[in-house]
Structure formats: structure tokens, C-alpha cells
C-alpha positions as CSV (number, residue, x, y, z in Angstrom):
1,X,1.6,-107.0,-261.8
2,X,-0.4,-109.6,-263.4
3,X,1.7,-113.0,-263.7
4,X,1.3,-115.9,-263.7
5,X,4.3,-118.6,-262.1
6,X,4.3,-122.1,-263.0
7,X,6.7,-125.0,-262.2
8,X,9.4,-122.5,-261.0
9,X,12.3,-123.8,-259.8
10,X,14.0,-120.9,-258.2
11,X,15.3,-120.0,-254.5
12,X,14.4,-116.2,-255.3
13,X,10.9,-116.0,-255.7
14,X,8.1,-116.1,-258.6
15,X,8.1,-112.0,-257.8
16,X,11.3,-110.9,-255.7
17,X,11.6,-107.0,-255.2
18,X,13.8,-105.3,-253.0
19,X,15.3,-101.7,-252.5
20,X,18.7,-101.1,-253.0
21,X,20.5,-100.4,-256.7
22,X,19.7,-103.7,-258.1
23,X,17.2,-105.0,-261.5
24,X,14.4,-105.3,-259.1
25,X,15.0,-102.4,-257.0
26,X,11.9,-101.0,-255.4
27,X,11.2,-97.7,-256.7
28,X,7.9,-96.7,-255.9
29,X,4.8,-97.9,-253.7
30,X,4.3,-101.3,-255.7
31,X,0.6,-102.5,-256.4
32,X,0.4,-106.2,-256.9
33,X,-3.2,-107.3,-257.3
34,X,-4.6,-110.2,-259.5
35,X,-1.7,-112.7,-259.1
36,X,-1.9,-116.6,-259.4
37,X,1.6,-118.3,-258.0
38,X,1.3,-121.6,-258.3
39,X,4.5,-123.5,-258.2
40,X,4.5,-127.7,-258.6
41,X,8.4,-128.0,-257.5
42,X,9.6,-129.8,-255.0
43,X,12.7,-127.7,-254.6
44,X,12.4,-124.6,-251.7
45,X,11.7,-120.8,-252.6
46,X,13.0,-120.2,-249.5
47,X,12.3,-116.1,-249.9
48,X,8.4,-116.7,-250.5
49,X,5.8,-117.0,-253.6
50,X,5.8,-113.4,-253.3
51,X,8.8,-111.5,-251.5
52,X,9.3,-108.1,-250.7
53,X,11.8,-106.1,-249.2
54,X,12.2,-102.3,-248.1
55,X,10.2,-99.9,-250.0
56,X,6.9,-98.3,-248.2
57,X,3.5,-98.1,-249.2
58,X,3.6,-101.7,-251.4
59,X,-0.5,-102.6,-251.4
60,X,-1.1,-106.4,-252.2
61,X,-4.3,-107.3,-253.2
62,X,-6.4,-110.7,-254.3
63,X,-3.8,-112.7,-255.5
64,X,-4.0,-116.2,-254.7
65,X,-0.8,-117.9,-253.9
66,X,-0.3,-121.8,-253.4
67,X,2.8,-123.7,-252.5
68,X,3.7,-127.5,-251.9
69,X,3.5,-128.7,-248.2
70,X,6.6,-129.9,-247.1
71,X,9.0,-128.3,-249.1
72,X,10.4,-125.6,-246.8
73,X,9.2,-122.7,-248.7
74,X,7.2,-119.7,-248.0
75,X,3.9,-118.7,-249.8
76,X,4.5,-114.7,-248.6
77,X,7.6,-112.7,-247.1
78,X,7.7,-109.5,-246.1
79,X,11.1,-107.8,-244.6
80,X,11.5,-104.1,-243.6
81,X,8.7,-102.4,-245.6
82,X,6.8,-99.9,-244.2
83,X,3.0,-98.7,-244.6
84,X,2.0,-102.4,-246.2
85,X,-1.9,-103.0,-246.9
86,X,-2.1,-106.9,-247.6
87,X,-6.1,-107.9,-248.0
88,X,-8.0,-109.9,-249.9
89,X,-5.0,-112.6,-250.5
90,X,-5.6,-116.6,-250.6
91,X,-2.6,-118.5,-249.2
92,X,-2.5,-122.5,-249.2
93,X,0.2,-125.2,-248.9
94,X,3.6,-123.5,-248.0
95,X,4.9,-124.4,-245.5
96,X,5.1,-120.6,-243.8
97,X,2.2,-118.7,-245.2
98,X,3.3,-115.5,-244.2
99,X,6.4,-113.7,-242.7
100,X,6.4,-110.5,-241.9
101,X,9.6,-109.0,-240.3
102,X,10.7,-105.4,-239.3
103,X,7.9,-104.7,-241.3
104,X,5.2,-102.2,-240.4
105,X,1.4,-102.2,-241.9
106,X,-1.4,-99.4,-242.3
107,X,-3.9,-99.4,-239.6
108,X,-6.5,-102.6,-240.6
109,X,-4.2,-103.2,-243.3
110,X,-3.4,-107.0,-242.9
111,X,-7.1,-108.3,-243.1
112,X,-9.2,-109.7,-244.8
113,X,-7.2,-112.6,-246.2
114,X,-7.7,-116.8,-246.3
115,X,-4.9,-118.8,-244.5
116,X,-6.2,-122.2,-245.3
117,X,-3.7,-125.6,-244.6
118,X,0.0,-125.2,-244.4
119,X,3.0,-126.7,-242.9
120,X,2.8,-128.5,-239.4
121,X,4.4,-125.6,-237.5
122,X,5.7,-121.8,-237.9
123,X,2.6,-121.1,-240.2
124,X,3.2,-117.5,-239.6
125,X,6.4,-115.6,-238.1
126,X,6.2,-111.7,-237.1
127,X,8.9,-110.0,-236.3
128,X,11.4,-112.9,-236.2
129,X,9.8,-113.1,-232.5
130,X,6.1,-115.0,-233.2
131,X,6.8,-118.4,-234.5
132,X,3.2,-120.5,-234.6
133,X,0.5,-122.6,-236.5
134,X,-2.2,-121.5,-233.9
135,X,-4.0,-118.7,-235.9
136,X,-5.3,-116.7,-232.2
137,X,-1.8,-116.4,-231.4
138,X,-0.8,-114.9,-234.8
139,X,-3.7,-112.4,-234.5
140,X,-2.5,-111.3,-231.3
141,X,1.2,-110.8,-232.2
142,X,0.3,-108.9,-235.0
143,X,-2.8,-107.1,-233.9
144,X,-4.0,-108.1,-237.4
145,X,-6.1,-110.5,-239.5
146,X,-9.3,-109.3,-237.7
147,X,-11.5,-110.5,-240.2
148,X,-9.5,-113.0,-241.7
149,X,-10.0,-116.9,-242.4
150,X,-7.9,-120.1,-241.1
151,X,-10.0,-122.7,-243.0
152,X,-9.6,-126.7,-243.1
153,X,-9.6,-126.1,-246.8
154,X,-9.4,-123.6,-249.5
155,X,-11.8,-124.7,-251.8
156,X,-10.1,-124.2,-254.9
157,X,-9.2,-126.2,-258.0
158,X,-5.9,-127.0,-259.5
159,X,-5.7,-123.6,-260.6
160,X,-6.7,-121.5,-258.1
161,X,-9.8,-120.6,-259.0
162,X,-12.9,-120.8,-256.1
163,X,-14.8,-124.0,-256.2
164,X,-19.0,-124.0,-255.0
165,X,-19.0,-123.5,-250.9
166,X,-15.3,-122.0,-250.8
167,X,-14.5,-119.9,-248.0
168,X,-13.2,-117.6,-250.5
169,X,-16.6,-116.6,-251.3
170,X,-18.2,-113.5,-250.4
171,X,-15.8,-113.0,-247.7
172,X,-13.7,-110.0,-248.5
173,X,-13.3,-106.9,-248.6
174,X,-14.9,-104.0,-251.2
175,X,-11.6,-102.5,-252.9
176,X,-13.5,-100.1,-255.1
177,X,-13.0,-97.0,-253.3
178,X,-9.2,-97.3,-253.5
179,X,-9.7,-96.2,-257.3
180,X,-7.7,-98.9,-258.6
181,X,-9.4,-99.5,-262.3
182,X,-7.8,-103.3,-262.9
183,X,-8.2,-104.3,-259.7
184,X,-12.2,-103.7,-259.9
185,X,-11.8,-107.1,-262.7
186,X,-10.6,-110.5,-261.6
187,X,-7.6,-112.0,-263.3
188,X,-10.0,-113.2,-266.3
189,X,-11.9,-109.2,-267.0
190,X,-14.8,-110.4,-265.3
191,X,-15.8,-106.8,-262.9
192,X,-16.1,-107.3,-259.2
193,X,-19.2,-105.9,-257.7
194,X,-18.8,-102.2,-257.0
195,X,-21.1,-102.1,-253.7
196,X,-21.2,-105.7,-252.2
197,X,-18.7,-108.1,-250.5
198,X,-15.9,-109.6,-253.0
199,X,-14.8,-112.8,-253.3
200,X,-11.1,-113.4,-252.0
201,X,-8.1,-114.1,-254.4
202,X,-7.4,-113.4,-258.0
203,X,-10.7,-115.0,-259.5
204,X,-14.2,-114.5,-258.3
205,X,-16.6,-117.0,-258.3
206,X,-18.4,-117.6,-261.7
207,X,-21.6,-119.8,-262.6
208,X,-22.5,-121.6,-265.7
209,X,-26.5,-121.8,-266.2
210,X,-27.5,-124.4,-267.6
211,X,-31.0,-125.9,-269.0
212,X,-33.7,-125.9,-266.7
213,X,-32.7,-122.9,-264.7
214,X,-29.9,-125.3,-262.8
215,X,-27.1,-123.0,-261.7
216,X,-23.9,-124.8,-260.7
217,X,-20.5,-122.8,-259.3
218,X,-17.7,-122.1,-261.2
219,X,-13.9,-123.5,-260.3
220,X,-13.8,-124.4,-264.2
């Protein structure tokens, strides 16, 4: 999937997928990689950003999801899928970053991701059981997130890309070997590195040189 959601005003989702017999049945193991969802309403998405239900195998990789604080909503929900590998994912200002309920993940498969400011409590619910904001206690309920990021702040601009000294940077994890050819590019074409750490999200971190050898970050 490469979308990108503006200004929805929706109680679905900006991607809702489910299994069942309806248009957005799940059909297969779903790859969703290289997503912004960026949503400027005040009104809830009450499902999540991003929301999945059933299927098994769904893989959801650097996408960078941002929500408004205070408006109920979820940035990512996840309800009775099986075999889930969630990494490399940037999630800022819903009020739940992520839900994830009857749902089972790979071994190490919910890692690697940036949890940065959300709501003022239930930041993250498992199994309809954990509600919290404290990022240990999450970690614990889920036996997840072992290399993962609860920052004060993001670091990103308006549009979601990674400004200079985000947390972002250099702090996830190599996707190459999973032999997925688009996901090796950021959402603009511009390859990640094949050997070395990526950068979380859907954009990696660029720089513009300038004159005099003067390198400043990217976040343009």
C-alpha cells in the first residue's frame, strides 16, 4: 500500500481491512510499508489510522502515522490477526497509539518502532486487559517492543518526514533480507542502505550540501 491520508473525516479508518465477505476483505498476508497517515480532523477515527482485523501473516512496516491529541482516536488497531510483524513504524499524537487485541505476533515481531507523545492515558491496550501510558508496563504485557522508542518528541515536520537529531534516525531495523524490493526505497525512491541501521518511518533522513562543505539534515 502506498497512500497517502489527508484531512479525513471518517470513523473507519484511512486503511480499514478486515476478513469476512466484505470490499475490504482480507484475502491474503497484507504488506503495508511506506505509508504517511496524517489526518488534521478534529472528529474521532475511532478504529485507528491504520486498522486491521483477522487475516494472518499482515507485515507492517515504516509507515509513519500521526494523529491529533485529544480527539479520541487511535493511530494503530489491531483485532484478532494472527502471525503480525509490526517494526520500523513512527506513531505520534493519537490518543491510543496502538491496540492490539486477540491478536498474536511473530517472535520479535512488534519491535523496533517510535511511540513518541500521545494521549494522557491508555497509550497502548493489549488484549483488552493492559490499559497504560507507562511504556515498561506495555513492554511487559506484551513481551514486545524490545528495542523500541517512547521519546518526548518525534522529531518530525508537518509532514512526517525526520527532522536533524530525530529519534527516528538510525534506530531501526535492516528490512533487506525480507526481499521486499519497494520497501528497500523510502516513500520518495530514495534506497535504504542494504547493510546498516535504517531510519524509522516512511522517509529516511536526507541532507542538502550546500557551499562550503556545510551539510544540514533533511525534514524539507
Amino acid at each position: 500500500f502506498t497512500r497517502l491520508g489527508t484531512k479525513a473525516k471518517t470513523f473507519t479508518a484511512h486503511v480499514f481491512m478486515e476478513s469476512g465477505s466484505s470490499a475490504w476483505t482480507v484475502s491474503g498476508a497484507a504488506k503495508i510499508f511506506n505509508n504517511v497517515f496524517l489526518t488534521t480532523s478534529s472528529q474521532p477515527i475511532y478504529n485507528g489510522l491504520l486498522a486491521y482485523a483477522g487475516g494472518t501473516g499482515t507485515q507492517i512496516y515504516n509507515n509513519t502515522i500521526i494523529g491529533v491529541t485529544g480527539n479520541g482516536g487511535s493511530c494503530a488497531s489491531l483485532t484478532s490477526t494472527t502471525s503480525v510483524l509490526f517494526k520500523n513504524n513512527v506513531i505520534t499524537s493519537c490518543d491510543t497509539a496502538i491496540s492490539a487485541n486477540t491478536t498474536t505476533f511473530v517472535v520479535g515481531g512488534l519491535n523496533y518502532n517510535v511511540y513518541a507523545p500521545q494521549g494522557l492515558t491508555n497509550e497502548f491496550v493489549w488484549n483488552l486487559a493492559t490499559y497504560t501510558s507507562n511504556f515498561t508496563t506495555w513492554k511487559t504485557a506484551c513481551g514486545c517492543d524490545a528495542n523500541s522508542l517512547n521519546p518526548a518528541d518525534a522529531g518530525l515536520s508537518s509532514a512526517g518526514r525526520p527532522l536533524g537529531g530525530s529519534p527516528v534516525i538510525a534506530a531501526g531495523a535492516n528490512l533487506t533480507a525480507l526481499g521486499i524490493t519497494a520497501l528497500n526505497a523510502d516513500k520518495d525512491g530514495v534506497t535504504r542502505p542494504a547493510l546498516a541501521v535504517w531510519d524509522m518511518g516512511a522517509y529516511i533522513m536526507r541532507s542538502v550540501i550546500l557551499g562550503g562543505g556545510v551539510t544540514l539534515g533533511g525534514g524539507v
